[in-house]
Structures are given as C-alpha cells and as structure tokens.
C-alpha positions as CSV (number, residue, x, y, z in Angstrom):
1,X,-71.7,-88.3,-214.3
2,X,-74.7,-89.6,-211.2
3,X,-76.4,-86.5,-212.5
4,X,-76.9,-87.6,-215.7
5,X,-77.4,-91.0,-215.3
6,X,-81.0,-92.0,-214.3
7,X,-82.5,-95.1,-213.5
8,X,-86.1,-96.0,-215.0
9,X,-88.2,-98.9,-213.3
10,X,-92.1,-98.0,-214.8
11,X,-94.0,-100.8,-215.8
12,X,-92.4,-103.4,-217.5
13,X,-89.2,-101.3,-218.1
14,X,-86.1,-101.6,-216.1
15,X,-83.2,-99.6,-217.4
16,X,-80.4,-96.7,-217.0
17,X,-81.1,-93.8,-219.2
18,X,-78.3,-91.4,-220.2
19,X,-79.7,-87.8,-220.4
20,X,-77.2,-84.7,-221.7
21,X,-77.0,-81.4,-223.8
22,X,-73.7,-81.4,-225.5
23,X,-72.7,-77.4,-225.0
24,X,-70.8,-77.1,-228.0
25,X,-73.7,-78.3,-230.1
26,X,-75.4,-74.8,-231.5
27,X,-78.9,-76.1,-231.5
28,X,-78.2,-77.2,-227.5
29,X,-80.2,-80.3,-228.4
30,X,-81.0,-83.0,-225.6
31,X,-80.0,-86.4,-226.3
32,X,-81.3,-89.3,-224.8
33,X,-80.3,-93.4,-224.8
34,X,-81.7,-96.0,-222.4
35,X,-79.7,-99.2,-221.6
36,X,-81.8,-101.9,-220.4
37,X,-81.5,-104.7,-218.1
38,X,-82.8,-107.4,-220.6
39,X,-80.5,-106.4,-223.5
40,X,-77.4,-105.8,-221.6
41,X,-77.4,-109.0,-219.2
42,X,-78.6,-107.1,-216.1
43,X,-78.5,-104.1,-213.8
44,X,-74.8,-104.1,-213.3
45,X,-74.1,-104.6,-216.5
46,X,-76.6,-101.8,-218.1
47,X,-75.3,-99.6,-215.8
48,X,-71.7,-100.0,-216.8
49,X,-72.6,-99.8,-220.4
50,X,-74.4,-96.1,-219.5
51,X,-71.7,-95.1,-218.4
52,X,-68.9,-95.7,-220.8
53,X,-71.3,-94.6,-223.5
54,X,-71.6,-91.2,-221.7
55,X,-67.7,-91.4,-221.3
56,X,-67.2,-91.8,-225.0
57,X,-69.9,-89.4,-225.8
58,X,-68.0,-86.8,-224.1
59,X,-64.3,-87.6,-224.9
60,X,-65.6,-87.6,-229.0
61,X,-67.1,-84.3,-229.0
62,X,-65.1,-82.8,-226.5
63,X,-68.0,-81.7,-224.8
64,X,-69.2,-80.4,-221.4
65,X,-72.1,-81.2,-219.7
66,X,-74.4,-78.2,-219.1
67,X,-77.1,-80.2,-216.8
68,X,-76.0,-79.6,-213.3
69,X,-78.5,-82.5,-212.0
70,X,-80.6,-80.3,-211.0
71,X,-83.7,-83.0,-211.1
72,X,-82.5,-84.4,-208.0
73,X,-82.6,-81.1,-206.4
74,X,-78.4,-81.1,-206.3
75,X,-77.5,-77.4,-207.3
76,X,-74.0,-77.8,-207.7
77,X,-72.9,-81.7,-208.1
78,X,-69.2,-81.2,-208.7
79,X,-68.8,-78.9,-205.9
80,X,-71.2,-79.4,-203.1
81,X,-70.0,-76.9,-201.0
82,X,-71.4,-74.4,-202.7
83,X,-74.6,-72.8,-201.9
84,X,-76.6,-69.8,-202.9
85,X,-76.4,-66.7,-200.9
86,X,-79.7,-66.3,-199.5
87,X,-79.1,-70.3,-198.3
88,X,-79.1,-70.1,-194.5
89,X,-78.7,-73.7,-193.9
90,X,-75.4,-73.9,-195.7
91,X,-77.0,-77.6,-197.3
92,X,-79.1,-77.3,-200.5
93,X,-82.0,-78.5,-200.0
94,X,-82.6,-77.7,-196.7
95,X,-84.1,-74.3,-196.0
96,X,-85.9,-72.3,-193.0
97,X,-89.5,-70.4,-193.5
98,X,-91.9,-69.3,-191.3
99,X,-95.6,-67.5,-191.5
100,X,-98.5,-66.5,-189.4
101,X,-101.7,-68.4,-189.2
102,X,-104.8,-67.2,-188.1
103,X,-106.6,-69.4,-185.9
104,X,-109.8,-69.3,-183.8
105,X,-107.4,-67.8,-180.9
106,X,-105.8,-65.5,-182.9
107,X,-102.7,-65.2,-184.7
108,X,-99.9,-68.3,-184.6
109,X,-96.7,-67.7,-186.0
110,X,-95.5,-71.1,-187.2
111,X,-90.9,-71.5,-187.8
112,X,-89.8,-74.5,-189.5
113,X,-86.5,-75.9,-191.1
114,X,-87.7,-78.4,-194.2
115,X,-85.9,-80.6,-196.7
116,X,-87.2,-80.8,-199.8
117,X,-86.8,-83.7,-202.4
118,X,-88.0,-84.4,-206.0
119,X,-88.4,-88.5,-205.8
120,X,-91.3,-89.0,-203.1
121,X,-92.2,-92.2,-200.6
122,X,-93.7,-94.1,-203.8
123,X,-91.2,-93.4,-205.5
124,X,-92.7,-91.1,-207.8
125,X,-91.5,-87.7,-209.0
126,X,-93.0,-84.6,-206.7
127,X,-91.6,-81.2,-205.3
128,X,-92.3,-81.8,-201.4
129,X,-90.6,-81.0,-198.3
130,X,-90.6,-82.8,-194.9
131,X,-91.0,-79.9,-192.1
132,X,-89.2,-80.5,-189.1
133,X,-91.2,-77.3,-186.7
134,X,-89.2,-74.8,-184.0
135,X,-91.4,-75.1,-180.9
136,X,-92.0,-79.2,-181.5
137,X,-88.1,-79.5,-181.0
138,X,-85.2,-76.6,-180.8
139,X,-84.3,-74.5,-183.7
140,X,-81.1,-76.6,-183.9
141,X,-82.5,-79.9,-183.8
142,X,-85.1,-79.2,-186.5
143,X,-82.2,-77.9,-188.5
144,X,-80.5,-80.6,-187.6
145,X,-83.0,-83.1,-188.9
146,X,-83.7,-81.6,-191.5
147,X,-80.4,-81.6,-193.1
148,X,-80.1,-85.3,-191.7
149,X,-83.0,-85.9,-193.7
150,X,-82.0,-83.9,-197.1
151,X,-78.2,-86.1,-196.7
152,X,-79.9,-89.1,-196.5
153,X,-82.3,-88.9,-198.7
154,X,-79.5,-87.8,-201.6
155,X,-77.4,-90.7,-200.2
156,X,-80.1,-93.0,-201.3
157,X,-81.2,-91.8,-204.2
158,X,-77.3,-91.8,-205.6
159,X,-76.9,-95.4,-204.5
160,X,-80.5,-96.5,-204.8
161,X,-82.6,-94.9,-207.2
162,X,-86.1,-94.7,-206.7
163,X,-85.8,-97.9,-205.2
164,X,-83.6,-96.5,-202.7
165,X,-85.4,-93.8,-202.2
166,X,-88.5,-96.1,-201.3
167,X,-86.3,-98.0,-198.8
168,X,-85.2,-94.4,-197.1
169,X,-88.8,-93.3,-196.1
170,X,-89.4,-96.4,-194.8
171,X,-86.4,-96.7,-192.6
172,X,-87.0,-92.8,-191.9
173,X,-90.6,-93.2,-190.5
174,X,-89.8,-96.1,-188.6
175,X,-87.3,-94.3,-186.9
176,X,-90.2,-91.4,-186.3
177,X,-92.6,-94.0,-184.9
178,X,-89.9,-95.2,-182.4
179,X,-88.7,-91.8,-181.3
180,X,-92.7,-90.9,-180.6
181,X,-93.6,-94.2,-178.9
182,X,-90.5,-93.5,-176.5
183,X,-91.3,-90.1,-175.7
C-alpha cells in the first residue's frame, strides 16, 4: 500500500493522495482522492483515513493493484529481492556504468557505481543519480556507497516523504563534508 499512497506538500496544500488502477476495471481507469490535513484533523489522522479508504476500495471491488510504485524508483515493492537480470548490483536502483572521455591528454576511461532517485535535494521530482567513481575510492566501496545511499534514501522517502527526503540529503552531505575535511 506505501506505493500508492503519496504525500503532497505544494503551496498551500498539505495532504495524502491515494493513486490506483483497479485491474479488473475494463477501461483500466486511474483513480485519484486526496485527504487533507485541514479536513481530517491533521497528518496522522489524513493519513489513516488514506489508507482505510484504499483498504475498502480494494476489499469492494475485489481488486488488485497493477501500480508497482514504480514513481519512487521501487521495481518490485512486495518482493524486494527481486531484481532484473541485467542488475549487477543485486539493489534496484543502484547500477554500474562506465565510458571513455576524451580529454586534452587523451582518452580517460571513467567506472562508476550510482544510485538513482526520483524525489531530489529540494524535494522536487527529477530522474538523477549520485555517482560514487572507481579510482576516487575502490570498486567495492563505491558500490558500497552507492547502495548505502539508494537504502537510505528509500528509507526516507517511505517514512518521510519529500520532507524526508529533504532531511536525507542534508544529513548525507554533511556526512561528505566530514569525510573530506578528515582526509
């Protein structure tokens, strides 16, 4: 249910929106309902009232969900153990690449493990990544960092929202800072 649950905090609006396709329905047709803070007596309370609504959606129609929360970048919600075949990581979300660069001495092949996220620093929707290179560090301790990263970052966004998400950078890149300043 996280998955399709979302907070909204834009403006003046503070509220938890419920977002579904009900599978059985023949058009497939997205449904949408917000429950906000004002009208249901605060946070808590909107978010409780989300979620019993998308309990009762489900238990009257008999319905599945077909979103698989994809939006936060979580492939396979109900089963996070599973990963697509070409994911060498064994996280989603976390991923290796690497390319060459030409530079004024030549060519530079540049190796990195990322994580990437949907809900950015501001808080913001985006498609980014946070590279963590091979050659700055080890190939397992970017790959390590990386899927530090991608974990935490999920972990706040579940618990947090965007507003979590926020909080995460910051605590992130103050951990960067202090890691540089002591090396």
């Amino acid at each position: 249910m996280q998955a399709h649950i979302v907070r909204i905090e834009t403006g003046n609006t503070r509220a938890w929106q419920v977002r579904y396709n009900l599978a059985e329905v023949a058009t497939r047709e997205y449904h949408s309902k917000a429950f906000y803070d004002s009208r249901c007596g605060g946070r808590k309370k909107a978010r409780k009232a989300a979620e019993e609504y998308l309990a009762d959606v489900l238990s009257r129609a008999g319905a599945t969900l077909t979103s698989t929360g994809r939006r936060i970048g979580l492939k396979y919600p109900e089963n996070p153990q599973r990963v697509q075949r070409h994911n060498l990581s064994g996280r989603n979300g976390v991923y290796r690449s690497e390319f060459v660069t030409r530079r004024a001495r030549g060519e530079q092949e540049v190796r990195y493990w990322a994580a990437s996220y949907t809900i950015g620093p501001d808080g913001q929707k985006t498609n980014r990544s946070r590279r963590f290179y091979i050659g700055e560090r080890s190939e397992e301790d970017a790959r390590r960092l990386a899927t530090e990263f991608r974990e935490g970052w999920e972990h706040a966004f579940l618990t947090g929202g965007n507003v979590g998400v926020k909080k995460f950078f910051r605590q992130w890149d103050a951990r960067r800072r202090k890691l540089e300043r002591s090396v």
